[in-house]
C-alpha positions in Angstrom: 11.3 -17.7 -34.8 9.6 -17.7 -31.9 10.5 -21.1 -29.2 6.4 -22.0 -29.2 6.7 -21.6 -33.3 10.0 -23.4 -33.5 8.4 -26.4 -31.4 5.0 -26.2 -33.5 7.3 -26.5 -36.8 9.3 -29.7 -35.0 5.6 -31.0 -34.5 4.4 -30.7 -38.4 7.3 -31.7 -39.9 7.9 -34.5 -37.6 3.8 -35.5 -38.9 4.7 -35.1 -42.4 8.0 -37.4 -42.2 6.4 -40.5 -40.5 3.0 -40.1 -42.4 5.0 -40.3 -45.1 7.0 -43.5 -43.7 3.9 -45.0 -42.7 2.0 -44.3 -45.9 5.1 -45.8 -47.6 4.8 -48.8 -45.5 1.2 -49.8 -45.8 1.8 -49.2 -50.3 4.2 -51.8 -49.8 2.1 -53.6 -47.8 -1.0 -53.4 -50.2 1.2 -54.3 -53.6 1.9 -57.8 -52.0 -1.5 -58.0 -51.1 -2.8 -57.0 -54.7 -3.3 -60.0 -57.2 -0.9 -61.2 -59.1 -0.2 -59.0 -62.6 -1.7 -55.6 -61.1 2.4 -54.1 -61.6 5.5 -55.5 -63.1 7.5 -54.3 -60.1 7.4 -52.6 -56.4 9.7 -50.1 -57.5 7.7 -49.2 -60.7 4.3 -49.2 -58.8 5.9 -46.8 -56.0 6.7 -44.5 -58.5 3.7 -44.5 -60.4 2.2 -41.0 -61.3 -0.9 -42.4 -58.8 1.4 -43.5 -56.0 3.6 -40.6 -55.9 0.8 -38.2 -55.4 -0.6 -40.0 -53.2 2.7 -39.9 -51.0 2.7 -36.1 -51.5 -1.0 -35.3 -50.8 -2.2 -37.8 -48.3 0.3 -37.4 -45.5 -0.2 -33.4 -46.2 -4.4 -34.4 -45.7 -3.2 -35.5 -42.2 -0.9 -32.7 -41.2 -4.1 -30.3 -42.4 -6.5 -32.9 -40.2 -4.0 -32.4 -37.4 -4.3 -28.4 -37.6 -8.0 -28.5 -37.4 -7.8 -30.4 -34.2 -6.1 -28.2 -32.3 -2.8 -30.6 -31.9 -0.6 -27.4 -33.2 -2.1 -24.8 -31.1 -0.2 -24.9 -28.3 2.6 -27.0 -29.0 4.3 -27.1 -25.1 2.8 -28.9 -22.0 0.8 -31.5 -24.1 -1.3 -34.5 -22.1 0.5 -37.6 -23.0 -3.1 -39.0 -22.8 -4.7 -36.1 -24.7 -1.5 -36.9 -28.1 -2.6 -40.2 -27.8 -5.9 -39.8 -28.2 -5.6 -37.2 -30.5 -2.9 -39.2 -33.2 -5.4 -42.3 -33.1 -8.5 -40.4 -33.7 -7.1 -38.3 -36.6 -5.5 -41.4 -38.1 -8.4 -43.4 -38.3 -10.4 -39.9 -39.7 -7.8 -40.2 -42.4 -7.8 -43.9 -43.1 -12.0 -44.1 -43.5 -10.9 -41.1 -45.9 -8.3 -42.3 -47.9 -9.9 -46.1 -48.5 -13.2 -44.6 -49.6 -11.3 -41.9 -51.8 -8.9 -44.9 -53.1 -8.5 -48.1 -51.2 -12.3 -49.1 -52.4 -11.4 -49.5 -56.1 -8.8 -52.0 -55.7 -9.1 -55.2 -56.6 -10.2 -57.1 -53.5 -13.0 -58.9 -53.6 -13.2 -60.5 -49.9 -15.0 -57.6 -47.8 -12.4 -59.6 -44.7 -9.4 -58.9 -46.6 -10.4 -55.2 -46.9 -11.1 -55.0 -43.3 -7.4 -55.9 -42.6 -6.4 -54.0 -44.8 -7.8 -50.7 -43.2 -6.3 -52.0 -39.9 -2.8 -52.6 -41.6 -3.0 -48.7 -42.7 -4.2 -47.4 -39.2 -1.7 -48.8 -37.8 1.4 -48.5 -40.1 -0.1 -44.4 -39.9 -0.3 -44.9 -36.3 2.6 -46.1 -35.2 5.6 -43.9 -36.9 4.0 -41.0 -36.1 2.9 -41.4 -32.0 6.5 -42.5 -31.7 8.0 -39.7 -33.0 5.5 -37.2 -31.3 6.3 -39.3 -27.8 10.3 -38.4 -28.4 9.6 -35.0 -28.7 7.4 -34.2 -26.1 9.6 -36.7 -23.8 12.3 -33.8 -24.8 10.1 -31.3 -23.8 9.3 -32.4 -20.4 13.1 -32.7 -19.6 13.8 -29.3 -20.5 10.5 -28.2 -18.3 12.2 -30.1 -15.5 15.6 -28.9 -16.5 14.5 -25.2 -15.9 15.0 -24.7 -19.6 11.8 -24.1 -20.4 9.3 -22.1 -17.9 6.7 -19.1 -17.5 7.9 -16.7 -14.9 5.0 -16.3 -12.4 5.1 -13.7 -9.6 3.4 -15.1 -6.3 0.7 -12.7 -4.5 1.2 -13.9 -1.1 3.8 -14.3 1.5 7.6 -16.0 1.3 6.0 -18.8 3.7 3.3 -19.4 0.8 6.1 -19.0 -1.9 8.1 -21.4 -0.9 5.3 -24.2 -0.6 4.0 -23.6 -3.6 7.4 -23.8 -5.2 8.5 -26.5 -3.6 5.1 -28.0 -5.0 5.2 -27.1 -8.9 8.7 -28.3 -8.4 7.3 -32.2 -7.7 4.8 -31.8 -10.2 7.4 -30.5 -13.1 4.9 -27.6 -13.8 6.7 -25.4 -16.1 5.3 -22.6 -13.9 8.5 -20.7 -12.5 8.3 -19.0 -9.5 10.7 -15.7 -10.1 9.8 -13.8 -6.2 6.3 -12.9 -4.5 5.2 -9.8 -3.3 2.7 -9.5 -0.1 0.5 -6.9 -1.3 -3.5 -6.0 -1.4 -3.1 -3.4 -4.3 -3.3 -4.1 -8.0 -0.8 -1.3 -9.0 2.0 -2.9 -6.6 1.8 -6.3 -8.5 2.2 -5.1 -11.6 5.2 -3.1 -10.9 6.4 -6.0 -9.4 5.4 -8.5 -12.0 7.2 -6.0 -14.8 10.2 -5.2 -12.6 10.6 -9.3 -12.5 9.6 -9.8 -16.0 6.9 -12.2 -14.9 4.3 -13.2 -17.4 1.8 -14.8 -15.0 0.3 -14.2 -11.1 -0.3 -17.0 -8.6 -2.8 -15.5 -6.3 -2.8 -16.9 -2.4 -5.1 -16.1 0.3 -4.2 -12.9 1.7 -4.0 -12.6 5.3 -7.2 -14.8 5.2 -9.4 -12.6 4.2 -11.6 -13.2 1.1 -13.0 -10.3 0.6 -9.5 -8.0 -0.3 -8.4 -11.2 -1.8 -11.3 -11.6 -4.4 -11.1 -7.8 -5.1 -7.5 -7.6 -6.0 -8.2 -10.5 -8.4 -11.3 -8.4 -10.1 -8.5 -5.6 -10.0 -5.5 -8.1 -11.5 -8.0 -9.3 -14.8 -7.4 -6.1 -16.6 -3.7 -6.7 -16.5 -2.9 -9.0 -19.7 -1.1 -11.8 -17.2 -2.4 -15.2 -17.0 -3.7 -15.6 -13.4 -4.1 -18.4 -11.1 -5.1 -19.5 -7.9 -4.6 -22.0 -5.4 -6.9 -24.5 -4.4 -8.2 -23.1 -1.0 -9.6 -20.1 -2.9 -11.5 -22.0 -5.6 -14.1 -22.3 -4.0 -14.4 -18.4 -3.4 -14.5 -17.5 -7.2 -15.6 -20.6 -8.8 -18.3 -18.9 -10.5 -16.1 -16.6 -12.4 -15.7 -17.8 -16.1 -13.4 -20.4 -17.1 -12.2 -22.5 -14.5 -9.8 -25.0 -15.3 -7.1 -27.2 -14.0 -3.4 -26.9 -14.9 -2.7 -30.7 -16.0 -0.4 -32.1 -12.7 -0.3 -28.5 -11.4 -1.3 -27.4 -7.9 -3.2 -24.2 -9.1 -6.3 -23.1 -11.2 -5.9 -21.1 -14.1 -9.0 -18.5 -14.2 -8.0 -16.3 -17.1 -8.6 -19.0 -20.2 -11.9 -19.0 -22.0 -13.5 -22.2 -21.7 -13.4 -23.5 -25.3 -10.7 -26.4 -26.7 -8.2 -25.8 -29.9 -10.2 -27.8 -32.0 -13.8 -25.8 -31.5 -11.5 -22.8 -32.0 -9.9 -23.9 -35.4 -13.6 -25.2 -36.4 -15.1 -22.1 -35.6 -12.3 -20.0 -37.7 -12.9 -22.4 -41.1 -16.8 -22.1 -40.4 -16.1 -18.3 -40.2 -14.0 -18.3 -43.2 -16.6 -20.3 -45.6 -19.8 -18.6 -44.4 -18.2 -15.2 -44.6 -17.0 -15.5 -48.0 -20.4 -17.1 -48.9 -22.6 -14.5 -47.5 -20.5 -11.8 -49.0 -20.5 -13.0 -52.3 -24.7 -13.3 -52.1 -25.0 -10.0 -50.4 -24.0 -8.0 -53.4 -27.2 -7.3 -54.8 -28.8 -6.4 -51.2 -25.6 -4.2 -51.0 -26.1 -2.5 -53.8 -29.6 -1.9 -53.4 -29.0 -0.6 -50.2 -26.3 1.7 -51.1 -29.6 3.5 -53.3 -31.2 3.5 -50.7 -28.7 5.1 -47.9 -27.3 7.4 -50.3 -30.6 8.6 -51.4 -32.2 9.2 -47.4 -29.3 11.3 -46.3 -26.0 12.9 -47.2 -23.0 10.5 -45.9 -21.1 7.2 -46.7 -23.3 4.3 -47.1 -20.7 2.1 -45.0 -19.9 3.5 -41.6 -16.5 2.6 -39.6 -15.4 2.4 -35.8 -13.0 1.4 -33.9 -13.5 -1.8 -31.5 -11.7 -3.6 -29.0 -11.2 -6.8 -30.2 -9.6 -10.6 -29.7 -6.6 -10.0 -27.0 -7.5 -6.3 -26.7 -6.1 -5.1 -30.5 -8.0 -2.7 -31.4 -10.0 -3.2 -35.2 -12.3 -1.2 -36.9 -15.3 -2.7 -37.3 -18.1 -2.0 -40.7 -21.5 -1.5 -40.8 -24.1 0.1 -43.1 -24.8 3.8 -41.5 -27.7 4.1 -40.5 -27.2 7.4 -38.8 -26.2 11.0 -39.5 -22.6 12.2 -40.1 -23.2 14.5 -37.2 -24.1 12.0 -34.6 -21.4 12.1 -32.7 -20.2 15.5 -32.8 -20.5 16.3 -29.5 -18.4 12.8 -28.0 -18.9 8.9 -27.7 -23.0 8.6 -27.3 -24.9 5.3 -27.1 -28.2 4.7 -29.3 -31.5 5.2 -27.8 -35.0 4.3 -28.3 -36.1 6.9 -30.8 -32.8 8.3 -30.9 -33.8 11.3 -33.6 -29.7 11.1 -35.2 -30.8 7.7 -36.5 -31.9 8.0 -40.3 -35.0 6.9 -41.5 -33.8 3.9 -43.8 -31.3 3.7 -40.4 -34.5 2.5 -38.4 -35.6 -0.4 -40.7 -31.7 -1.5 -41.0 -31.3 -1.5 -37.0 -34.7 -3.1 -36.6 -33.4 -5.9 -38.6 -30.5 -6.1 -37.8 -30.0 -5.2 -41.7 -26.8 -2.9 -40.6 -24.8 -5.6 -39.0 -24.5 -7.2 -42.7 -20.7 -5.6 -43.6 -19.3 -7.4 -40.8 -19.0 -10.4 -42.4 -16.0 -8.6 -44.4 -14.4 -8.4 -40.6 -15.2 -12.1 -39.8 -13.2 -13.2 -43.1 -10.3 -10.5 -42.3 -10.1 -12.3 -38.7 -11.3 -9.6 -36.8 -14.6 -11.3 -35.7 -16.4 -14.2 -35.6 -19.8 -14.9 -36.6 -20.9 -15.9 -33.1 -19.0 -14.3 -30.3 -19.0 -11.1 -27.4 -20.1 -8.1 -28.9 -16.6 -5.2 -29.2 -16.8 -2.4 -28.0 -15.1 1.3 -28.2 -12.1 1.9 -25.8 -14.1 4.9 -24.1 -16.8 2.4 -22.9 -14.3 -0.3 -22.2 -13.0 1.8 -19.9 -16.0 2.7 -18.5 -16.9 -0.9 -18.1 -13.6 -2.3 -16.4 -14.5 0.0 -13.7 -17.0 -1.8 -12.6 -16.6 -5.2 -13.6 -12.4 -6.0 -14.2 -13.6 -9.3 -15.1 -14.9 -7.7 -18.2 -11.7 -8.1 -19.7 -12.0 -12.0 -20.2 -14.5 -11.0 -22.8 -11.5 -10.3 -25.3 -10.1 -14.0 -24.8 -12.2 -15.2 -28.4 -13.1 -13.2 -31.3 -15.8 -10.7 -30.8 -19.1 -11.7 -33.1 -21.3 -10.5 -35.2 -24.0 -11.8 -33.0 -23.7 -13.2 -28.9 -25.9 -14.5 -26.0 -25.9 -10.9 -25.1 -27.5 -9.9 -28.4 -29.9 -12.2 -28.9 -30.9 -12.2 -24.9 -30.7 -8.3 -24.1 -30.2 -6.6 -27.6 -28.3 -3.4 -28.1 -27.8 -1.1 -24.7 -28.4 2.7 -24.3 -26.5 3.5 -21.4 -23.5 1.6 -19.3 -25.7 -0.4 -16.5 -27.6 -2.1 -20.1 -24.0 -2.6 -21.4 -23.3 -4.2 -18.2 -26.5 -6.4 -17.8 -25.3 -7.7 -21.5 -22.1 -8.2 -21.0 -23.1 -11.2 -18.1 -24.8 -12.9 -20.7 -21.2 -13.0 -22.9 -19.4 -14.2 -19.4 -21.8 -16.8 -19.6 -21.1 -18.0 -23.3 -17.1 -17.3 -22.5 -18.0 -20.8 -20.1 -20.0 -23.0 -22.4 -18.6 -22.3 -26.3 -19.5 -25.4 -28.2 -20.3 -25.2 -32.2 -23.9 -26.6 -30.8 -24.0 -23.5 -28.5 -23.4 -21.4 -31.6 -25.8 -22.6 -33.7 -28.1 -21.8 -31.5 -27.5 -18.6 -31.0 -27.5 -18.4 -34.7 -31.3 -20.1 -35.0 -32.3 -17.2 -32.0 -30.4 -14.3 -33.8 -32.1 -15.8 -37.4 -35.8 -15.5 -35.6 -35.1 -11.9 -34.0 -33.8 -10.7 -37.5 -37.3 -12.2 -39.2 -39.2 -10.8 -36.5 -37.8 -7.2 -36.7 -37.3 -7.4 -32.4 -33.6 -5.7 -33.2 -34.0 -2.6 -31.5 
């Protein structure tokens, strides 16, 4: 196992265990506070069929609760704020679960008395469970400051700058470790540099105070696959880029990590999960019906396959229904245009309504997509895009969708300055991902789809 899955498995079964001790707790609590003649005995009521389950299930409810929030996603570096916040808030999710699934039939008839009672479980849930999270991460923190545990950075800049900004991540305990810097202004250099030191991230100074050759080699730097940040003096100079976010107690700016928190991500997967399996299981009849209808308007497949760039650059291949001919492409990589004559005639009315996109959802319950994300796209045009806007690359930091803000906003592009136009509305999502933003994109994508405005 990996350290980051061996400290996410210390996490969940740490959860289990004091749920467990807490639910324990608060049953013995709750038989004393049962009348009279409701069990012979403690011991015979804690090992009821009813009891027992409930010791199995409902701690395993909050470990599931807890996974959905995001707690597990990234289990080094937590806010000591943020656990807290997070164990009280899931806790007392569980509790207003758990009485109204259970607690609500027992036999208490002052509404008071069941008001404690809630309270008492809350915090005999609350308690066992912060305390053991607080040991571990108090463990963490003195390996981080122990060395043990750290993320060798390369520093752009000059030995001057790398020795201030050591000495600084050194008084904050950042687990940022500085492994050598390298004064250069070319984006090949650093990453020879950065593989030659085995460094997985870049701390980018101001080079020889110039803005200009500094803020190119950071366009230049995205397309490397290393976390990048930046110190304060040259936030200001890129603060429009997407995703601009504070390392916690750090003295630099990480620029590389789509704006969107572990619990919108986890939410966003189940919601993919549920609606994909849902929509395919009603699409059948349109599916069949359109497999008629493709087969019988030209010779060919009725599903047509590609291969995307998708979430953290892995390439997928993606589904749709063809709506062109098998020959399309014979000649190399084209894009569609208006009135493009390879595109079949039922191909039209499928494109218009967006009709052809419909297989995807198969890629959204694999994992490959997501129903609302950037738009993938083939490596040949990837290419063609990093060219002229590195920064492209932070695209591939969520799922790619079956619809986007680029979608809905431009549509589909026909040559590489349209692809371009699009892809600043999907830097734009990248910086405001909300499941509120996403249904909105899904009402917008709903009325272009009714009004046939898919190109």
């Amino acid at each position: 196992m990996t350290p980051t899955q061996t400290q996410r498995l210390r996490y969940i079964v740490s959860d289990y265990l004091m749920a467990n001790i807490g639910w324990l707790t608060f049953n013995i609590v709750r038989f004393y506070s049962l009348p009279m003649g409701y069990a012979v005995s403690l011991p015979n009521w804690l090992c009821s069929h009813g009891t027992l389950l409930g010791q199995v299930l409902f701690p395993l409810m909050m470990v599931i609760l807890w996974g959905i929030s995001g707690y597990y996603n990234r289990p080094f570096f937590k806010s000591r704020m943020d656990e807290l916040l997070n164990t009280v808030i899931v806790v007392f999710i569980s509790m207003l679960i758990i009485f109204f699934a259970v607690l609500i039939n027992d036999d208490i008839p002052e509404r008071l008395r069941n008001y404690e009672m809630m309270l008492i479980m809350w915090l005999c849930l609350t308690m066992p469970t912060y305390i053991a999270r607080l040991c571990i991460t108090q463990s963490t923190i003195k390996r981080v400051r122990c060395g043990k545990i750290s993320s060798p950075t390369l520093l752009v800049g000059t030995r001057e700058q790398e020795r201030a900004i050591a000495s600084q991540l050194t008084r904050a305990s950042s687990a940022l470790r500085i492994v050598g810097s390298i004064d250069a202004t070319d984006a090949d250099s650093v990453f020879a540099e950065a593989k030659r030191m085995g460094a997985t991230g870049l701390i980018i100074c101001q080079l020889h105070n110039d803005i200009t050759a500094t803020t190119s080699l950071i366009n230049a730097l995205y397309a490397g696959g290393l976390s990048i940040h930046v110190t304060p003096d040259l936030f200001h100079s890129i603060m429009m880029r997407p995703r601009l976010s504070s390392v916690a107690a750090e003295p630099v700016i990480d620029i590389t990590t789509a704006n969107i928190s572990d619990a919108t991500l986890n939410l966003k997967r189940l919601g993919d999960i549920v609606v994909s399996s849902v929509a395919l299981i009603l699409l059948l009849p349109l599916t069949a019906i359109l497999a008629v209808l493709i087969k019988k308007d030209s010779a060919g497949p009725v599903f047509y396959r590609q291969e995307r760039v998708g979430y953290h650059k892995k390439p997928f291949f993606i589904y749709k229904f063809r709506t062109m001919r098998t020959d399309a492409e014979a000649a190399g990589p084209q894009l569609t245009a208006n009135d493009d004559p390879r595109v079949t005639r039922i191909g039209r009315t499928l494109r218009k309504y967006r009709i052809d996109e419909l297989p995807q959802f198969f890629n959204v319950l694999r994992g490959d997509m997501s129903i609302v994300g950037p738009r993938p796209e083939r490596q040949y045009y990837t290419e063609q895009i990093l060219k002229r806007a590195p920064y492209y690359c932070l695209i591939h930091q969520v799922r790619p969708g079956i619809t986007s803000w680029g979608m809905v906003k431009f549509g589909y592009a026909s040559t590489i300055d349209e692809m371009l136009q699009r892809v600043t509305y999907d830097l734009v999502y990248l910086e405001n991902v909300s499941l509120g933003v996403d249904l909105k994109i899904l009402f917008h994508t709903v009325s272009t789809v009714l009004s046939g405005k898919g190109k």
